[in-house]
FIGU-322759 format. One record per residue (C-alpha): x, y, z; residue in one letter. Coordinates in steps of 0.25 Angstrom, whole numbers, plus 5000, padded with zeros to 4 digits. Example, Ala and Ser with C-alpha at 12.3 -4.5 7.8 and 13.67 -1.06 7.14 Angstrom:
2
504949825031A505549965029S
This chain:
841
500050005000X500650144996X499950295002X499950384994X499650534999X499350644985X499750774988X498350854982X499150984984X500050934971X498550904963X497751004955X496350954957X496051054947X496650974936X496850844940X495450744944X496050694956X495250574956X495750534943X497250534948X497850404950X498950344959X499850224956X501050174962X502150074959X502949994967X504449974959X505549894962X506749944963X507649824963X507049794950X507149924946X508649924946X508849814940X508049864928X508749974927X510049924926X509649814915X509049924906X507549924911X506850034914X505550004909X504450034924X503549954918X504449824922X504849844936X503149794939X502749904946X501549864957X500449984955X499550044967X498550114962X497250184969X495850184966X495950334964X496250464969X494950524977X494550634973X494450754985X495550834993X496350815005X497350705009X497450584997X498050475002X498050354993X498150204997X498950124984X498849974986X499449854979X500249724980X501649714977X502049544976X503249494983X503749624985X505449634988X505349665002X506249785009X507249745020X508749785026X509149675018X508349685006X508049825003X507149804994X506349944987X505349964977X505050104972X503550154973X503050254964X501750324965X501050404952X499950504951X499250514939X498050584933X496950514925X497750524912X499050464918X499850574918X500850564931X500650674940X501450624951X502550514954X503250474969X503950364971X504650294984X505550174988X504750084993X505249935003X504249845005X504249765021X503649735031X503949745045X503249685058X503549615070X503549465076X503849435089X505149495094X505249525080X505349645070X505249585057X505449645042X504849585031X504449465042X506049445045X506549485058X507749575053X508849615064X509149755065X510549795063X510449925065X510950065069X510450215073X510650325064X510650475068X510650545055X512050615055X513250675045X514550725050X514450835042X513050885043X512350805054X511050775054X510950835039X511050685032X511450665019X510850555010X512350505009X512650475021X511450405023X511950315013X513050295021X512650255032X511650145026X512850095018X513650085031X512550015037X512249905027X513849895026X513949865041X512449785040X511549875049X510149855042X509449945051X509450125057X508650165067X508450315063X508850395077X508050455080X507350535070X506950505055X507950525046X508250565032X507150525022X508250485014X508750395024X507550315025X507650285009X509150255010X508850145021X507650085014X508550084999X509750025010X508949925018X509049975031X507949955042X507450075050X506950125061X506350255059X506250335072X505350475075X506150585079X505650575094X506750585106X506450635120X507750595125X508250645137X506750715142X506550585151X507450685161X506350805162X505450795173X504850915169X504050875157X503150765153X504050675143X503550695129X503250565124X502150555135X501650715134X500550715123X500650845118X502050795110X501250665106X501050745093X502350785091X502850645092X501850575082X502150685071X503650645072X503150485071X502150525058X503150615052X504150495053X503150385049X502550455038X503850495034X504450365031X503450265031X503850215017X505250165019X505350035021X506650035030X505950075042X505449965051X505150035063X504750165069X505350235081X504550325089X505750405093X507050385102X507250395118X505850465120X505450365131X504050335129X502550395129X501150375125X501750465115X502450365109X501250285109X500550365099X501650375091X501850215091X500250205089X500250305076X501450225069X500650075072X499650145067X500250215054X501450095050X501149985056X502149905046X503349965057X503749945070X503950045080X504850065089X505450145100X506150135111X505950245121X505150175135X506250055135X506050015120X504749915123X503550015124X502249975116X502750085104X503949995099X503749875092X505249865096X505949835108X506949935104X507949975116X509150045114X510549995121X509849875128X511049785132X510949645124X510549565137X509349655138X508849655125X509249505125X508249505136X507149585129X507249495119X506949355127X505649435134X504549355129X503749485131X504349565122X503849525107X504549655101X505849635095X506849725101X507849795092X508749885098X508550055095X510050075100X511149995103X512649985104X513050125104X514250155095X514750265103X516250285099X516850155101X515750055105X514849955101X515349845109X514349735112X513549745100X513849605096X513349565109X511849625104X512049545090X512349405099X511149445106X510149505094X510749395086X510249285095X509049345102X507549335096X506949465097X508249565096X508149605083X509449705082X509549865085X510249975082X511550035084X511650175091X512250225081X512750245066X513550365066X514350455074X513650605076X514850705075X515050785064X516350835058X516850975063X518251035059X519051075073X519951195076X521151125070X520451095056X520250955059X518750885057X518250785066X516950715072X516250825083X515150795092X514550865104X515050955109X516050995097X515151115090X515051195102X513751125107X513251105121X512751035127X513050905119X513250745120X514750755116X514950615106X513650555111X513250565097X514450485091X513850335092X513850295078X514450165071X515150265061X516050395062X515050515056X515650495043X515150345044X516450285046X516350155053X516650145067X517250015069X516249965077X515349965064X516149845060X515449765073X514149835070X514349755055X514749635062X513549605072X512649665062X513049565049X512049465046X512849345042X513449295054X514349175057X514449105067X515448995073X514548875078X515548755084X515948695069X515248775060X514948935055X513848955055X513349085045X512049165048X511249245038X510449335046X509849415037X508449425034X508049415020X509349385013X510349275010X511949275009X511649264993X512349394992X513449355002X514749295000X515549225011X516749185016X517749125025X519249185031X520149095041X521149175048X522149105057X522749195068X522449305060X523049235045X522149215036X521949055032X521049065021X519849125016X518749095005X517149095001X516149025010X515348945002X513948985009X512748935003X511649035003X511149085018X509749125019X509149245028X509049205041X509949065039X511349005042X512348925035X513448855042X514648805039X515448695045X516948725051X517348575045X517048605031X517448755031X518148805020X519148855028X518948735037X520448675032X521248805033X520748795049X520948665052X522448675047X522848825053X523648825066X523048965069X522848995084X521449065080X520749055066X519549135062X518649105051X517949235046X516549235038X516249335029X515049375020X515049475010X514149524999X514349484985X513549594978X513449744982X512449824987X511749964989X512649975001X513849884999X514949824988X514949674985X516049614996X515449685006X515549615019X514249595026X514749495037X516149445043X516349365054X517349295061X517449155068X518549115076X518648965073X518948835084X520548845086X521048715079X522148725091X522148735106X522648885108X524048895116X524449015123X525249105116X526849085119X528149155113X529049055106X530249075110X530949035096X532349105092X532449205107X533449295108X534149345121X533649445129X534449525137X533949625149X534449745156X533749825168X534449955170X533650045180X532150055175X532349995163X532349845158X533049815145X532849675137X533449655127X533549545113X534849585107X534749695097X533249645092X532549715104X532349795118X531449815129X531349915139X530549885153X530350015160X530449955175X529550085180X528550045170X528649905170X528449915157X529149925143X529750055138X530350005126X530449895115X531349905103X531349825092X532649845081X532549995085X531049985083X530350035096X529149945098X528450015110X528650165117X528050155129X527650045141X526749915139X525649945149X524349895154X523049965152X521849975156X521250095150X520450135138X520050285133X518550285136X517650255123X516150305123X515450195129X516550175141X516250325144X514650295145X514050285158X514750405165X515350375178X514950225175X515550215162X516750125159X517750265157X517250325170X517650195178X518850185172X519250325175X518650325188X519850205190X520950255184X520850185173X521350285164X522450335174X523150215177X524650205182X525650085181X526650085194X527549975191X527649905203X528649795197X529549785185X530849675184X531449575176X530649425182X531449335173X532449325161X533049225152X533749255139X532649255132X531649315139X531449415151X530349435161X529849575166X528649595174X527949705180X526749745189X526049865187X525049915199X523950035190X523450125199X522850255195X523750365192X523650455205X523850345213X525350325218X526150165217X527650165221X528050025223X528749935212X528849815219X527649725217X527649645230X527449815237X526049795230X525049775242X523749755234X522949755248X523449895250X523549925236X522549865226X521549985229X522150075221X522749985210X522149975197X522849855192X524049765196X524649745181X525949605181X526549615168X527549515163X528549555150X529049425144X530149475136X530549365127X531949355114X531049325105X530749485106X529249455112X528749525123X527649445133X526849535141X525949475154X524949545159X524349515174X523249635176X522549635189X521449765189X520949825203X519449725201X518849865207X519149935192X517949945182X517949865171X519349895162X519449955148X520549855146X521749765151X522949785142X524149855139X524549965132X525849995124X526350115112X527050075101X527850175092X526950265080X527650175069X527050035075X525750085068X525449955061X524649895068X524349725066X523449665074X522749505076X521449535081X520049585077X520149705067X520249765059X519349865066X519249915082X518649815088X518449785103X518149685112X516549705112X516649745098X517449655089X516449545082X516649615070X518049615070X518849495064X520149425070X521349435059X522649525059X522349675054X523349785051X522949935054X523850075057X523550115071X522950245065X521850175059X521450085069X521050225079X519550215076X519250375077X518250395087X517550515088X517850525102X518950445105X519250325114X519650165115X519750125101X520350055090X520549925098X520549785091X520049675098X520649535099X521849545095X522949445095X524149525091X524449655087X525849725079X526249865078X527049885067X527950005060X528050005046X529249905046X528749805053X529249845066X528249825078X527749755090X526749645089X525849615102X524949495105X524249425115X524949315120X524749185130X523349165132X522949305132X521649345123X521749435112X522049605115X521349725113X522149805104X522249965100X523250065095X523250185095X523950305093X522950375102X523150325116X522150305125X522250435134X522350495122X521050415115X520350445131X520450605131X520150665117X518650685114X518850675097X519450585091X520450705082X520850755096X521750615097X523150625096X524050535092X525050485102X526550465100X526450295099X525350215097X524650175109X524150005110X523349935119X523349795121X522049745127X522149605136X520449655138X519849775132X518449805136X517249815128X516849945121X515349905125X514050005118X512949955121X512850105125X513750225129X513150275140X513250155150X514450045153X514149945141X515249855138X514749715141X515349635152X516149545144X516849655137X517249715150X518649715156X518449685172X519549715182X520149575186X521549505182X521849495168X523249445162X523849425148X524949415139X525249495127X526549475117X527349595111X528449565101X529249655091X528849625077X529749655066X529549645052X530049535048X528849465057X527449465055X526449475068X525749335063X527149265067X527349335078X526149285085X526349175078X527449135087X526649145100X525549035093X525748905100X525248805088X
């Protein structure tokens, strides 16, 4: 059914018979239409048209609205993964046939209702995969341009978000067409927010005053009536944090009323009022959701308004809502909070442009970086957590099950006919072999699987003597799209296979050692390998000033322990209970080591064993002894932080063993990390690491990263936050190399039994990364400053406003020990051999 308004003011009734007018239209479509064109035809008549046509045009004045009825058979229907649009034309013509007026629109045919705990579309219960979006340019803020609309929707299918909630006003009309020609679902939501009134005592709240009733339904009409033709919008919102009246009531009764083929939705009075058809919360943690979910009273589907708020560096945890929405009847997805970064580009004093936000145009008061969330910079760059966003969103899923992979098509409505697939084996972190996957056709909603006996690279893993082997699945599109090039990867994933070995403990083989010789002269001690290497242990310290390698110096100030991060976004949340205020409040980021021993334990020829204990204390408090037996923890321990043994191993064969023993004062919060810090020389800028990459990755965000060996100049792994903070980390990393241009460096990597580091470098320390506000106020520092993380915690998001990193992604304050190798590479070795030679086989 089509309605149809005529404009009389448009008609001369003088010269035209009104009732003699006729109305027709016809429904084209435009997939056909293309493919006409581009073989030659353009011929109307053979693109079958289905024509509407009324009675007759009644004669008389006033409002003429028209009802145009017809049957269109087996019409292609319209979804996020099958966009499918047919062009509606109406005509008005006189008795004689002469056109007086043509119109014509896109038109997607769907249908959308709901099951139990289920939103369904086109009788399918599609998952949201989904983001909010604040209409917003660098350059000219909320003035959008139809560009970078297109922008953003090809940055969305590309990183396999199907679905926008529009915050929290409607948007653009062109951005409505743009999502229905793209396929994108919406939500569509009334420019309605009380936000912030809930704190007046003084006036009756306005979604519960009748004389703004009025107000608030012409909002609702004028979005409804405005676009109710676009088949992209799935629901409609009532607004955004205006808690909830008999107001909203009305507005929820007129839209029942008036579209009853959408749902609604709001969330304001805790998300499950009688005016949602959606149990749509916003920040819910996964076990409450989880729990909503299981309620047998609850027969809505709950879809999350706001979650994982991508403030700076954050969105930790959002593989933890997929594991949940994946597995859960009744979560049916949500949406991120949000897509882009809200600053805008300004020019400072010194000529240079950067991002400004709150605060930087003279404006008070203001919400400083509050409005910097997005998964993209303002210029829709990436921010690297866009790759995990990709990762947890990606509807073909693999999955390792005992002795088979299994593949997962979770898409609703189409097959991997279009996908390509295949197989990479990487042995610790050398590639073994790759190829196609021969995968017969998977259908929506079906799995194929794929015994490890009969794989094709089943015979390449059985006769590798790799410590760890990973197998990665990829699928990739063989034809292009209106978003995307043929290759383009749609889903990657990577499985970590049963070890065809029992692991061993890491060991140095001592093949081929020189002598050693050592030399304690006042502070300093001296170990020396002939004229290959030296080592210089400042006793004060009890750490190592100096390591030179054939005139190459390797490292320029001491290997330390640390503890402390700069505060990111979300570990400033929560004001005096946020992660960065407990810190502060001990001393976390004021920490002093007071040596309390340094000395030679034991020494062969070939190697020499110095150990130290460091007592942390904050630095106003005073610690004078040296001798470790004077450390009275009865009388002391109050005002220690941490008690730190460290062992060096110092070894002919030029490695360097370092053994941690960290014991934390158990009345700390929760630590940022457990680690050590060391700088390395500007030229070591090559950086080489075995780990996840090749993007920042951390311990609660790193699904979408893979495990190989990636190359990177320390200036391009900074990830330039807006306001700066921790960044730039990899997670699980086995070994790490920073290298000059010759070849010259010093390789690290865990050793013994210790689990893989946390790694970062950075020419921006992290006092330096802690005080600036801007990202172009960071200057660089004389070395290059690296963390090597034994723990690192969690950047958690499930908000910013509250402590968020889940428990297992916590750093407690209890003992922790482990080992890490250092060794000076030369260029005649490559990093693969060195740690090659601490593999037991």
């Amino acid at each position: 059914m089509v309605e149809v308004k005529v404009d009389m003011a448009q008609v001369n009734s003088e010269e035209i018979n009104l009732s003699s007018l006729t109305m027709e239209a016809a429904l084209y479509d435009n997939a056909e239409c293309f493919v006409r064109e581009n073989s030659g035809v353009t011929n109307s008549s053979s693109y079958s048209p289905v024509y509407l046509k009324p009675k007759s045009l009644p004669s008389g004045v006033g409002f003429r609205g028209y009802h145009l009825n017809g049957k269109l058979d087996m019409p292609k229907l319209w979804s996020s993964e099958h966009p499918n649009l047919y062009t509606l034309v109406l005509t008005l013509k006189d008795e004689t046939g002469k056109l007086l007026d043509c119109e014509s629109c896109q038109v997607g045919i769907r249908q959308v209702s709901r099951s139990h705990k289920q939103m369904l579309v086109n009788g399918k219960p599609v998952v949201i995969r989904g983001v909010n979006r604040h209409e917003h340019h660098p350059r000219t803020g909320k003035t959008n341009l139809e560009a970078c609309m297109i922008k953003d929707l090809v940055l969305m299918k590309q990183n396999n978000i199907n679905a926008v909630r529009n915050s929290h006003y409607p948007q653009h009309p062109r951005w409505y067409e743009l999502c229905d020609l793209f396929g994108v679902y919406m939500i569509d939501e009334a420019n309605i927010e009380t936000h912030g009134f809930c704190l007046s005592t003084q006036f009756k709240h306005p979604t519960s005053e009748p004389s703004w009733a009025a107000s608030m339904l012409d909002r609702v009409v004028s979005m409804v009536e405005r676009d109710k033709n676009h088949a992209c919008i799935i629901a409609w919102s009532l607004g955004n944090e205006s808690d909830y009246g008999p107001n909203h009531s009305a507005l929820a009764g007129w839209i029942r009323g008036k579209d009853p083929s959408r749902l609604l939705h709001y969330e304001g009075g805790g998300s499950r009022t009688s005016s949602t058809d959606i149990v749509c919360p916003m920040y819910m943690r996964v076990w409450d959701i989880v729990k909503i979910a299981n309620d047998p009273s609850e027969t809505r589907p709950l879809i999350l308004c706001e979650y994982s708020h991508a403030m700076g560096n954050s969105n930790g945890n959002i593989h933890e809502y997929w594991k949940a929405i994946d597995s859960t009847f009744g979560l049916q997805g949500g949406f991120i909070w949000d897509w882009v970064d809200q600053a805008l580009l300004k020019e400072g004093t010194d000529g240079c442009k950067y991002w400004a936000y709150g605060g930087a145009f003279g404006d008070t008061p203001n919400d400083l970086n509050f409005c910097l969330n997005g998964l993209t910079w303002p210029d829709r760059t990436p921010h690297p957590a866009l790759h995990e966003v990709k990762h947890v969103y990606q509807p073909i899923k693999a999955t390792l099950m005992e002795s088979r992979i299994k593949i997962i098509n979770a898409l609703f409505f189409e097959s991997t006919r279009g996908l390509e697939f295949s197989w990479h084996l990487n042995g610790d972190g050398c590639s073994l072999g790759c190829g196609v996957l021969d995968v017969p056709v998977i259908g929506p909603q079906s799995s194929y699987d794929i015994e490890l006996d009969s794989s094709p690279w089943n015979s390449l893993w059985v006769s590798c003597s790799a410590a760890e082997t990973f197998v990665t699945i990829t699928a990739k599109l063989k034809y292009s799209t209106r978003w995307v090039k043929d290759g383009h990867i749609l889903a990657s994933t990577q499985l970590c296979l049963p070890s065809k070995r029992n692991p061993s403990p890491h060991v140095i083989k001592m093949v081929g050692c020189g002598t050693l010789t050592s030399e304690h002269v006042c502070d300093t001690i001296t170990i020396t390998k002939e004229n290959n290497w030296q080592i210089k242990i400042n006793t004060n310290t009890g750490t190592i000033e100096n390591w030179e390698v054939e005139g190459h110096l390797l490292t320029c100030k001491g290997l330390l322990p640390c503890f402390w991060r700069a505060p990111t976004d979300n570990d400033k949340g929560g004001e005096s209970n946020s992660y960065a205020s407990k810190w502060q409040a001990a001393f976390l980021d004021k920490m002093s080591f007071r040596t309390a021993y340094c000395s030679i334990e034991q020494q062969t020829d070939h190697a020499v064993q110095i150990k130290t204990i460091y007592v942390v204390v904050p630095e106003d408090q005073d610690f004078l002894s040296k001798d470790e037996h004077a450390i009275d923890e009865s009388e002391t321990r109050g005002s220690i932080s941490f008690r730190v043994e460290v062992c060096y191993w110092f070894y002919g064969s030029g490695d360097l063993i370092v053994e941690y023993n960290i014991n934390p004062n158990s009345d700390l919060p929760p630590l940022p990390r457990v680690g050590v810090v060391f700088h390395v020389e500007q030229s070591f800028d090559e950086v080489t690491w075995y780990g996840k990459g090749p993007f920042e990755c951390y311990p609660d965000r790193k699904e979408a990263a893979h495990v190989g060996i990636y190359k990177s100049n320390v200036a391009d792994m900074h990830v330039p936050y807006i306001v700066p903070g921790e960044s730039s980390g990899r997670a699980d990393v086995r070994w790490v190399a920073f290298q000059d241009r010759k070849g010259y460096g010093l390789f690290a990597s865990v050793y013994g039994s210790s689990p893989p580091m946390q790694m970062s470098a950075s020419y921006y320390g992290t006092s330096e990364l802690d005080k600036a506000t801007h990202n172009k106020d960071l200057v660089k520092g004389d070395d290059i400053e690296v963390h090597l993380d034994h723990k690192h915690m969690g950047l958690g998001g499930d908000d910013s406003w509250s402590p968020s990193v889940h428990d297992q992604y916590l750093v407690p304050p209890v003992p922790y020990s482990f080992c890490i190798r250092f060794c000076p590479i030369l260029p005649s070795v490559s990093c693969q051999d060195i740690y090659r030679t601490q593999l037991q086989l």
